[in-house]
N, CA, C and O atoms as a GROMACS GRO file, in nm:
protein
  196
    1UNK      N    1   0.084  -0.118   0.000
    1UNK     CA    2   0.000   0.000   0.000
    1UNK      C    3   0.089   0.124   0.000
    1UNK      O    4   0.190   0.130   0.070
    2UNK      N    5   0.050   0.222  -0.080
    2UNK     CA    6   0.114   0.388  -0.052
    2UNK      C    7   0.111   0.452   0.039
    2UNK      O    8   0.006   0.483   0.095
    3UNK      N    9   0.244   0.494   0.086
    3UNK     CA   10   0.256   0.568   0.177
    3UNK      C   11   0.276   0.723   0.186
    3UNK      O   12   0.394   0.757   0.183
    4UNK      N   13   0.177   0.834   0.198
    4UNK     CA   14   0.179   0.951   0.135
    4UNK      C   15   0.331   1.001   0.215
    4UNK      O   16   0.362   0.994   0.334
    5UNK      N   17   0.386   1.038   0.129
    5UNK     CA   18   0.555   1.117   0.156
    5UNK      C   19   0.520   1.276   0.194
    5UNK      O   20   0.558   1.316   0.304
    6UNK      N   21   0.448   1.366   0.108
    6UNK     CA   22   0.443   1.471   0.160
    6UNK      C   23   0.258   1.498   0.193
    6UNK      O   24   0.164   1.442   0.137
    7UNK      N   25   0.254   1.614   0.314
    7UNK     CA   26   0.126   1.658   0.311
    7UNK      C   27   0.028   1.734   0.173
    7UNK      O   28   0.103   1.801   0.102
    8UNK      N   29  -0.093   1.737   0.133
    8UNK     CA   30  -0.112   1.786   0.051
    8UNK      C   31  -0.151   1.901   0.089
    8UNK      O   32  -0.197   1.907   0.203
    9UNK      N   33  -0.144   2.043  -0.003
    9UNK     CA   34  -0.172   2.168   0.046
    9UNK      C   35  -0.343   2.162   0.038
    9UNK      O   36  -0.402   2.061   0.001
   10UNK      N   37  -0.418   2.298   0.083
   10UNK     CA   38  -0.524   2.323   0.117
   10UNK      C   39  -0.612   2.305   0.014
   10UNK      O   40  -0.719   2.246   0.004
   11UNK      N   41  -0.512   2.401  -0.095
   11UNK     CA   42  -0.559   2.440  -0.235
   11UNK      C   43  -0.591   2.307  -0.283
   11UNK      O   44  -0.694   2.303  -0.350
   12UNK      N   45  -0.496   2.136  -0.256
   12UNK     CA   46  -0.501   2.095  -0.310
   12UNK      C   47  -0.609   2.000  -0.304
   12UNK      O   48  -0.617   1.908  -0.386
   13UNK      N   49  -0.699   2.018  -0.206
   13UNK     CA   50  -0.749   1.915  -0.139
   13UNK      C   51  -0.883   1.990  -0.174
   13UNK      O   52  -0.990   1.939  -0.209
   14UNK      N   53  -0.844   2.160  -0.151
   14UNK     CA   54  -0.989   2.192  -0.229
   14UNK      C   55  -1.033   2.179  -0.379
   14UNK      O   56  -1.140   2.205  -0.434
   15UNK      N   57  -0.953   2.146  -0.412
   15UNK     CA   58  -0.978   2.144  -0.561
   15UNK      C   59  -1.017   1.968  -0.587
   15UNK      O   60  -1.076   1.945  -0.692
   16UNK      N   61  -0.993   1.868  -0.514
   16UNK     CA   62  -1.062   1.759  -0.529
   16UNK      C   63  -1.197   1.773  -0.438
   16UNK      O   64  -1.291   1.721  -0.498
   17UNK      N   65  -1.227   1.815  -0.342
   17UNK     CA   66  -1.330   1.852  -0.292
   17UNK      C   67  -1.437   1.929  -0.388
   17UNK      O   68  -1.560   1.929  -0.377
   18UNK      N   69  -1.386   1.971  -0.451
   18UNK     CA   70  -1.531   2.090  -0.543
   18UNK      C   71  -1.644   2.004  -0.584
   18UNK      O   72  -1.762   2.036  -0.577
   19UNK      N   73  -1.587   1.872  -0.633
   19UNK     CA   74  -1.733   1.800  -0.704
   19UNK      C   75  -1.813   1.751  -0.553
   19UNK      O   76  -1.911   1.679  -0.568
   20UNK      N   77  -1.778   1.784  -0.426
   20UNK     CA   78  -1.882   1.716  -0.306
   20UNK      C   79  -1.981   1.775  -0.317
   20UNK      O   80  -2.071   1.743  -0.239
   21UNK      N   81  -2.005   1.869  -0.401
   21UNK     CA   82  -2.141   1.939  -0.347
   21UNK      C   83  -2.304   1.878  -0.376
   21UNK      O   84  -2.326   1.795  -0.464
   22UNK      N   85  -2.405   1.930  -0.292
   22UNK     CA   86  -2.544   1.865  -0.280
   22UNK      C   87  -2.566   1.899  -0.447
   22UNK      O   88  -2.501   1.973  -0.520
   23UNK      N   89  -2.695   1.807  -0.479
   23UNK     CA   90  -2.748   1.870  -0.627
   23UNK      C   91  -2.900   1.878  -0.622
   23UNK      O   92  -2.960   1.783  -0.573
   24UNK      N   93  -2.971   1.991  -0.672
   24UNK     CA   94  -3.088   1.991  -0.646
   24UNK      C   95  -3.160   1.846  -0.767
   24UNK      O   96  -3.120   1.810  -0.878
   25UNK      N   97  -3.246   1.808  -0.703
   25UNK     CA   98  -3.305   1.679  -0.781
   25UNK      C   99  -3.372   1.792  -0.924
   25UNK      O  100  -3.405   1.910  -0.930
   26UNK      N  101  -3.368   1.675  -1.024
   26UNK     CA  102  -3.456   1.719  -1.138
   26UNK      C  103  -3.607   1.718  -1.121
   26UNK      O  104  -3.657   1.616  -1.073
   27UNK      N  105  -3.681   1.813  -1.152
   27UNK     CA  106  -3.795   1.819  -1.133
   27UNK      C  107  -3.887   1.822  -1.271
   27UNK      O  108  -3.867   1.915  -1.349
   28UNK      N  109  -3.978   1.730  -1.300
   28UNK     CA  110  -4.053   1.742  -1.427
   28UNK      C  111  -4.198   1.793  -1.408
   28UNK      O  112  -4.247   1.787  -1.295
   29UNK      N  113  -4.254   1.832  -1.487
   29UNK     CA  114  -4.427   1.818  -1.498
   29UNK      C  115  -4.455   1.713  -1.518
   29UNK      O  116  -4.407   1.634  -1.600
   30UNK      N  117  -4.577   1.696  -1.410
   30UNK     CA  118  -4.662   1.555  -1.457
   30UNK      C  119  -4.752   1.620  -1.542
   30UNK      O  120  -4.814   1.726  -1.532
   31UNK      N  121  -4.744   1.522  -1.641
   31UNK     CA  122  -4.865   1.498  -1.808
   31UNK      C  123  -5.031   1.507  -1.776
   31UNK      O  124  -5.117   1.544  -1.856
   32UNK      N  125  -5.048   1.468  -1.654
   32UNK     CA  126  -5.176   1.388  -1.594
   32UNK      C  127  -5.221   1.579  -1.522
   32UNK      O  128  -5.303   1.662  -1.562
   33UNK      N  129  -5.152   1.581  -1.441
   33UNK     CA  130  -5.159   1.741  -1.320
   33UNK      C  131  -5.126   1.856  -1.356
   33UNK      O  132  -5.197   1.956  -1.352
   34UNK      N  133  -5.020   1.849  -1.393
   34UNK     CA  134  -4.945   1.964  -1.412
   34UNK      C  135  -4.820   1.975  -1.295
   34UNK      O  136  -4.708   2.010  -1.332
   35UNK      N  137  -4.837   1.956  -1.208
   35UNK     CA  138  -4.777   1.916  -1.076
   35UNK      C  139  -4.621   1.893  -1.097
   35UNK      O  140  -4.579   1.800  -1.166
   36UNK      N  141  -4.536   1.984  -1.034
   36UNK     CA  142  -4.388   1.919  -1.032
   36UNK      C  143  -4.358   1.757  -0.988
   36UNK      O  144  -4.410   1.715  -0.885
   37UNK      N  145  -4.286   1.681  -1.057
   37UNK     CA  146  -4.296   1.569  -0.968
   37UNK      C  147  -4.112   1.533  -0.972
   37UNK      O  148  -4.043   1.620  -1.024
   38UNK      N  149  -4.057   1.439  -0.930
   38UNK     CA  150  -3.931   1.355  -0.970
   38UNK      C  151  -3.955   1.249  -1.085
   38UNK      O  152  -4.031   1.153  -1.074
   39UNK      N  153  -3.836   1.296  -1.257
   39UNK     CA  154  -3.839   1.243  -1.303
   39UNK      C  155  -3.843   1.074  -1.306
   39UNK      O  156  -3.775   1.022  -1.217
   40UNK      N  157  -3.896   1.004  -1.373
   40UNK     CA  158  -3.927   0.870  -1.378
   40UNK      C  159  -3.999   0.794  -1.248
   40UNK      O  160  -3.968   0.678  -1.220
   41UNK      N  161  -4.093   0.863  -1.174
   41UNK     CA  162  -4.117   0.845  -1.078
   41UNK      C  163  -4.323   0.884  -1.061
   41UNK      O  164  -4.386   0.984  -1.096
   42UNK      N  165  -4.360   0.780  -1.010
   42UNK     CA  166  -4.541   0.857  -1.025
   42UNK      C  167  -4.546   0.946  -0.908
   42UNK      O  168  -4.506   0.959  -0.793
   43UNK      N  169  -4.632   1.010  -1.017
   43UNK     CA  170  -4.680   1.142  -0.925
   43UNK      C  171  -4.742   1.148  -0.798
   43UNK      O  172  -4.853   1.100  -0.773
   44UNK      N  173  -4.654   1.216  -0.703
   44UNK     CA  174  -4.765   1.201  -0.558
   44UNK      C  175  -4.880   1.234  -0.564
   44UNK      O  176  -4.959   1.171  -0.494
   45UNK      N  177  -4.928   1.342  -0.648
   45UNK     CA  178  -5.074   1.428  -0.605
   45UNK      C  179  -5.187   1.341  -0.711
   45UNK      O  180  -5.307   1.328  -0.688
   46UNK      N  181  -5.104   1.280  -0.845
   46UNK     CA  182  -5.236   1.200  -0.940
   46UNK      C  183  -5.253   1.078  -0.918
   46UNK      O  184  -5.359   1.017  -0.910
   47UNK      N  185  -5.059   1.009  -0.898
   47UNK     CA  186  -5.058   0.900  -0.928
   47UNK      C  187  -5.022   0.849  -1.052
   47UNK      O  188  -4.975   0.736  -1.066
   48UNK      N  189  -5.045   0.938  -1.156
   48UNK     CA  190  -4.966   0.919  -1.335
   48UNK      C  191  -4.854   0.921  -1.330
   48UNK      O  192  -4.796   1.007  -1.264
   49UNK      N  193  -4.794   0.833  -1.396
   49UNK     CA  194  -4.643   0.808  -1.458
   49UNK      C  195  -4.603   0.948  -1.525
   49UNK      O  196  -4.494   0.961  -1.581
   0.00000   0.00000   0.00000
C-alpha cells in the first residue's frame, strides 16, 4: 500500500473537494396534473407516470 511522503496543500485538497457538493433533484411536470414531480417516478398528487 502507498505511503503519502508529503502533506497535501489546502488548495489541493480543495480542488478535489469541489465535485462534493449537494445537487438539487430534477424536477418534471406531470402529463396527468401539471404538478412538479421527480423524473421517472409517479406522481404524488395523481398517481400518473
Amino acid at each position: 500500500m502507498a505511503v503519502q511522503q508529503r502533506r497535501n496543500s489546502k488548495t489541493r485538497t480543495a480542488k478535489r473537494r469541489t465535485h462534493y457538493k449537494l445537487m438539487a433533484p430534477t424536477l418534471v411536470k406531470c402529463p396527468g396534473c401539471g404538478e412538479l414531480k421527480l423524473a421517472h417516478r409517479a406522481c404524488p398528487n395523481c398517481g400518473h407516470k
